[in-house]
C-alpha positions in Angstrom: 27.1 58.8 -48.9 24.9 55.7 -49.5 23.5 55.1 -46.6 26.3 51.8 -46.2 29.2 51.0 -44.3 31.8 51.9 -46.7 30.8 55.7 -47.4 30.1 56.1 -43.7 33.5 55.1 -42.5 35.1 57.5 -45.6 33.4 60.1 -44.0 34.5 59.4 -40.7 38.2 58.9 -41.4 38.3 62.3 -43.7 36.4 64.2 -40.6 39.1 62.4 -38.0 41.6 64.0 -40.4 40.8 67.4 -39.6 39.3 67.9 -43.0 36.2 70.0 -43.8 34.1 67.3 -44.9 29.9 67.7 -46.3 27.8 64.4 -46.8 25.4 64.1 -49.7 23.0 61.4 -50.8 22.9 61.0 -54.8 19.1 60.5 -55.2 19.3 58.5 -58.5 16.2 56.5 -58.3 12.7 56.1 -56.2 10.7 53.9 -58.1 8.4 56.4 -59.3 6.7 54.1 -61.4 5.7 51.5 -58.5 6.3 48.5 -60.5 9.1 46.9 -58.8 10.4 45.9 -55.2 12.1 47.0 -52.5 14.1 50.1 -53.6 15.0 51.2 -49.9 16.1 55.1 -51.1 14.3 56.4 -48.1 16.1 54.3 -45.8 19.0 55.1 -47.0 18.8 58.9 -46.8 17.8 58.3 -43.3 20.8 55.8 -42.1 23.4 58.4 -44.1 21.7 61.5 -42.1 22.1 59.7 -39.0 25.6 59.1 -39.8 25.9 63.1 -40.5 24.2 64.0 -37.2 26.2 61.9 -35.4 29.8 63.1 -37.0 28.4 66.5 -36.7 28.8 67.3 -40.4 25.9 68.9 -42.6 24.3 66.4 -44.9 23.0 67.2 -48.4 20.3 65.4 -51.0 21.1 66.0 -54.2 18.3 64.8 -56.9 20.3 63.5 -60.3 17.7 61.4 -60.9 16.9 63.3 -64.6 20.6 62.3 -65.3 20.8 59.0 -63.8 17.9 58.3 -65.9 19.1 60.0 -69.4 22.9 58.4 -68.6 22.4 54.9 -66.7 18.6 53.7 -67.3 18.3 54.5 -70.7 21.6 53.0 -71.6 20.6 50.0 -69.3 17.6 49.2 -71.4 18.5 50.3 -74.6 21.3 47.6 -74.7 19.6 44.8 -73.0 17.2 45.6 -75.8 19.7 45.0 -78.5 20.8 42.0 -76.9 23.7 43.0 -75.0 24.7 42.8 -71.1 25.8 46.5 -70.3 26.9 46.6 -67.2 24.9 50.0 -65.0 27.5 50.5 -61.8 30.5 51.0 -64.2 28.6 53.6 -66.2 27.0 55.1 -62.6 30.6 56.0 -61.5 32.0 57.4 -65.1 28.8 59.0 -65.8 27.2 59.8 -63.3 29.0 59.9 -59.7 32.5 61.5 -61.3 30.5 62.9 -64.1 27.6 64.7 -63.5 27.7 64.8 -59.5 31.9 65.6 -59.5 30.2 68.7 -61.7 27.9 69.7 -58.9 30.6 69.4 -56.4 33.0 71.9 -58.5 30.5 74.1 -58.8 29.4 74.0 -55.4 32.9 74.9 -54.0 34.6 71.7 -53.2 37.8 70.4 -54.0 37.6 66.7 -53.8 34.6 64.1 -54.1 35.4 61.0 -51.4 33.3 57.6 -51.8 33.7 54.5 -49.8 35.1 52.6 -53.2 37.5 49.9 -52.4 40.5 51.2 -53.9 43.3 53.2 -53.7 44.6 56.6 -55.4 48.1 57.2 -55.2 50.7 59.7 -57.3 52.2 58.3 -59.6 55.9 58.8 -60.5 55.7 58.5 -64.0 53.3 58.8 -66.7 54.7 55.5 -67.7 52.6 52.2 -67.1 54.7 49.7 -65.0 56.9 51.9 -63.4 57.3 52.7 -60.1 55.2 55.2 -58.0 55.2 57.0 -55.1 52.2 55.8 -52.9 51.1 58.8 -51.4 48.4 59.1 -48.2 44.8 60.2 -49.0 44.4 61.8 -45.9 47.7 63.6 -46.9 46.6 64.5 -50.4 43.4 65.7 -49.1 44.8 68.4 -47.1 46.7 69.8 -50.0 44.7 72.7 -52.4 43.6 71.0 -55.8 46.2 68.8 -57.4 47.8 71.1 -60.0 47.0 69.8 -63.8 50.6 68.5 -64.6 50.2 65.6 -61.0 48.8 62.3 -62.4 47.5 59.7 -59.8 47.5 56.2 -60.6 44.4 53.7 -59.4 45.2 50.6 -57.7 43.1 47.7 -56.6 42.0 47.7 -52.6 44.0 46.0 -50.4 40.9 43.9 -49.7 40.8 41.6 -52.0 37.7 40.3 -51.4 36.3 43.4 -52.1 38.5 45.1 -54.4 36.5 47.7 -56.3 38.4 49.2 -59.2 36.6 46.8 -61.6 33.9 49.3 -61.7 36.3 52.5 -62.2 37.7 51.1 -65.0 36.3 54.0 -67.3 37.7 56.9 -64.8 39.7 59.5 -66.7 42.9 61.1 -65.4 40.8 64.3 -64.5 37.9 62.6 -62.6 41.1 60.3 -60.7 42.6 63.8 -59.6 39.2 64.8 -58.4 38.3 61.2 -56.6 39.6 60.4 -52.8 39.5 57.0 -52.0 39.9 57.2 -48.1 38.9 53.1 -46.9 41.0 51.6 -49.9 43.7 50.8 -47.7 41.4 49.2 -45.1 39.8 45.2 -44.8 36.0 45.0 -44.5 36.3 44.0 -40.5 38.7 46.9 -39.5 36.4 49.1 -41.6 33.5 47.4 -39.8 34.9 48.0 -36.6 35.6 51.2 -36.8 31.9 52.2 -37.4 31.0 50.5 -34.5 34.0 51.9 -32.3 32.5 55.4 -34.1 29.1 54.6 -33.2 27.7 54.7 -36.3 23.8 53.2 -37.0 25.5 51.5 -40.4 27.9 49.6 -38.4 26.1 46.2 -39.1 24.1 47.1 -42.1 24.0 44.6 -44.6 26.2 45.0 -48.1 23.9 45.8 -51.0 23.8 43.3 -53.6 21.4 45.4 -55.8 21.9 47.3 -59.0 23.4 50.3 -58.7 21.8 52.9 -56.5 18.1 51.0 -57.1 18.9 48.4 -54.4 18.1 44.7 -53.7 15.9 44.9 -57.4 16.8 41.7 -59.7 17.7 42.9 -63.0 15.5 40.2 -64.4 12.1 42.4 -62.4 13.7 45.3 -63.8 13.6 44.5 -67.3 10.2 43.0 -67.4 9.5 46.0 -66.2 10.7 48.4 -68.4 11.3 46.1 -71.6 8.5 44.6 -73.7 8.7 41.0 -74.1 9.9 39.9 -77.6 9.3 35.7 -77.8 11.5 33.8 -80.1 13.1 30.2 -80.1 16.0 28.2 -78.3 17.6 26.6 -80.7 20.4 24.1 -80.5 23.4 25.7 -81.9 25.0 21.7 -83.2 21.9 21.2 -85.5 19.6 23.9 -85.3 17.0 22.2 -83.6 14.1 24.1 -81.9 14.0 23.1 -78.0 11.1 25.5 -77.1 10.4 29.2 -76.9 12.2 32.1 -74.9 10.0 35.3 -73.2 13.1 37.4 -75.0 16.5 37.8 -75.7 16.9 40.4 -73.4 16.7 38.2 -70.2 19.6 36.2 -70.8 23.2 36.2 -71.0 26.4 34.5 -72.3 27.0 31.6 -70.2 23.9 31.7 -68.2 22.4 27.9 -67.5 19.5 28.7 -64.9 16.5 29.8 -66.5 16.5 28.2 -69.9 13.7 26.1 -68.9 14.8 23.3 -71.6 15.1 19.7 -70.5 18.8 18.4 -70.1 19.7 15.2 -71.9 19.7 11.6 -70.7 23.0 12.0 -69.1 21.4 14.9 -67.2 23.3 17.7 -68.9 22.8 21.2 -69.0 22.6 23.9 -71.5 24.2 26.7 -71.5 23.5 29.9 -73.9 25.9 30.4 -76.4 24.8 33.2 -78.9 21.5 35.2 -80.0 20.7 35.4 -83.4 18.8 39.1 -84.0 17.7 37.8 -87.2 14.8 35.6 -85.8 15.3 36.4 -82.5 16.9 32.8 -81.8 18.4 32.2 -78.1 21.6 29.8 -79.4 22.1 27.0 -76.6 24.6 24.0 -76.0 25.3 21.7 -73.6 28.0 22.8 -71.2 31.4 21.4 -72.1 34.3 23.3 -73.1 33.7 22.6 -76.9 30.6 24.4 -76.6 30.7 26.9 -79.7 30.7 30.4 -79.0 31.3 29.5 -74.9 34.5 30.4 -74.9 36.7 32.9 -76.7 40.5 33.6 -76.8 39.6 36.3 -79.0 37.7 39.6 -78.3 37.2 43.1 -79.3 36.5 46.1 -77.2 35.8 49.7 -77.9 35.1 52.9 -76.3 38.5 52.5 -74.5 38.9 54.7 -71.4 42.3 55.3 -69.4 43.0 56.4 -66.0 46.4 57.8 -67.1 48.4 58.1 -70.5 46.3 56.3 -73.4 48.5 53.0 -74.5 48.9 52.8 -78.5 50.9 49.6 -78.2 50.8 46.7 -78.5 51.7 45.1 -75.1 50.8 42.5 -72.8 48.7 43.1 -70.0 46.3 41.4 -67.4 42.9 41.9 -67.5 39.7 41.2 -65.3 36.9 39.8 -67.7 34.2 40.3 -65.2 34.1 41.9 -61.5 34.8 38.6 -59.4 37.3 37.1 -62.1 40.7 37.6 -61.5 42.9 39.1 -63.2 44.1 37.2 -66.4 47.1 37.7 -68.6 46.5 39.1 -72.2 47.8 40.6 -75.1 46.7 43.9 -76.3 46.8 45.1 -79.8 45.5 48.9 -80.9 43.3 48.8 -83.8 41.9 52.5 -84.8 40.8 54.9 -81.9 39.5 54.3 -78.9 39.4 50.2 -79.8 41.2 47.4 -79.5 41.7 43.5 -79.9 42.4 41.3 -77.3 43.8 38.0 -77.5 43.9 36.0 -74.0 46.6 33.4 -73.0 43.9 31.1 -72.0 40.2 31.2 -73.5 37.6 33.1 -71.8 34.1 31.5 -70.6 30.8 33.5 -71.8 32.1 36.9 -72.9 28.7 39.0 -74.1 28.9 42.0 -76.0 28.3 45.1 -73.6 30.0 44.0 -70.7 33.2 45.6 -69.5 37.0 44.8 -69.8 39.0 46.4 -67.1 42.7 46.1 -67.6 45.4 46.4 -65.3 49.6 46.3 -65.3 49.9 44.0 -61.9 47.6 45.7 -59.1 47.5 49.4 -61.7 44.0 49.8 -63.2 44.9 51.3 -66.0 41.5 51.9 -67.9 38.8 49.7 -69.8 36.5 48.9 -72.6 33.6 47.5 -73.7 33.1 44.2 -75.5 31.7 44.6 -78.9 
């Protein structure tokens, strides 16, 4: 439990089930370092006690902060640092939430770890992407003892759209899936809103967080000045190489970003987008914003570190694929290369595409796993 909305309501549909349920807080982060801004852990643990107390359910803080910071922050900076955009809440749930924490709930006794993820589990009929499957309740599979090892569940996107989730369990194994429950997946934000205020719950009204994951409302651009040294170098104009001024570092921008360039558009007031780093001379590449820019788009791509929620796929096949979390889905042509990577040719090309992010890729409304971009 977060201390939101979502994970409140999880708990209070599993509890109206009849179903055994424990709260806990993962304490990832508490700005022990007192260099950044509002990081409202404190608050959090309080709203998602109150939610407890007033469920009548016990409530647990577990402190993973020694893993969050081995498995998230460390990999955070160390690829913003080699000029990538990694992307923190996808790693939090593969890692951390269904990695380290699903570990503490085994061990602990449990048989299930819910979250208020906007998606849904279901059984699937086959191992087979594509075909059919057998939607099955999570209030329903809850009651039943641990799924036996030979049941495969399949991950499909929420039903709200708007708020659709399974972008950022796109590196869930079949193992951690059997272990997830999903319980406000089939739900839209203001039914689920209105049931915590029919439940009285205090996180009825609370706002969404917007923050990185598990830090809160912190901008990632505080965050790395923070925690990563500034490394100057120049903005160059990728058409002719010409010098257009001097970037803080690399690390503070991203494929496709235009705001914060701090370069002077044209005559015909045009912007520049960035279109590449070069690590050589730590160059920030820059264009103005058309769709000839070079290196803005890409209809080629390749990923690695390929994770699937079911059966790997050593095909070649054509799928869809979500490039980013609010993109939708797009259709795409996969192609196996050696283990655990792929390439990825798009039907249409792709606007700014940076090494690090995440590829989530789905057959129709099926997440069927992801990878990164290399």
């Amino acid at each position: 439990m977060s201390g939101g909305v979502d994970s409140s309501v999880a708990a209070l549909l599993l509890q109206q089930s009849s179903m055994p349920v424990v709260g806990a807080y993962m304490k990832n982060w508490i700005n022990e370092d007192n260099v950044l801004g509002d990081c409202p852990w404190q608050q959090d643990i309080l709203d998602a006690r109150a939610v407890c107390d007033r469920l009548g359910i016990e409530f647990r803080v577990v402190n993973l902060m020694a893993d969050y910071r081995r498995l998230v922050v460390d990999y955070l900076l160390d690829g913003y640092q080699r000029g990538q955009t990694p992307n923190p809440d996808v790693m939090c749930n593969s890692r951390v939430k269904f990695g380290v924490f699903r570990a503490y709930a085994e061990a602990e006794g449990f048989s299930a770890l819910a979250t208020g993820h906007y998606a849904r589990r279901v059984e699937a009929g086959t191992s087979d992407a594509g075909r059919a499957l057998r939607p099955t309740s999570e209030m329903q599979v809850g009651r039943k003892a641990r799924p036996t090892s030979g049941t495969e569940f399949a991950l499909l996107e929420g039903l709200d759209k708007n708020k659709d989730q399974s972008y950022f369990l796109a590196l869930l194994n079949q193992a951690q899936l059997r272990f997830a429950r999903f319980p406000i997946g089939h739900l839209e934000k203001p039914e689920l809103r209105a049931l915590a205020r029919e439940a009285g719950l205090t996180t009825a009204g609370k706002k969404d967080s917007q923050g990185i994951c598990f830090i809160g409302e912190v901008k990632m651009a505080d965050f790395l000045q923070a925690y990563v040294p500034d490394a100057p170098g120049p903005i160059v104009r990728a058409s002719d190489g010409r010098e257009l001024g001097q970037h803080r570092g690399l690390h503070f921008y991203t494929i496709g970003q235009r705001r914060g360039i701090r370069v002077p558009s044209n005559t015909d007031n045009e912007a520049y987008v960035v279109v590449g780093k070069r690590a050589s001379d730590r160059a920030l590449l820059v264009a103005f914003d058309h769709a000839d820019a070079p290196g803005l788009f890409q209809s080629e791509v390749r990923v690695h570190s390929l994770s699937w929620t079911g059966e790997a796929l050593t095909a070649q096949q054509t799928l869809e694929g979500r490039v980013r979390y609010r993109d939708p889905r797009v259709t795409l042509e996969f192609i196996p290369t050696e283990a655990g990577s792929a390439l990825i040719k798009f039907t249409e090309p792709q606007r700014g595409l940076a090494s690090g992010q995440i590829l989530a890729l789905y057959d129709g409304e099926r997440l069927l796993g992801g990878g990164v971009y290399l």
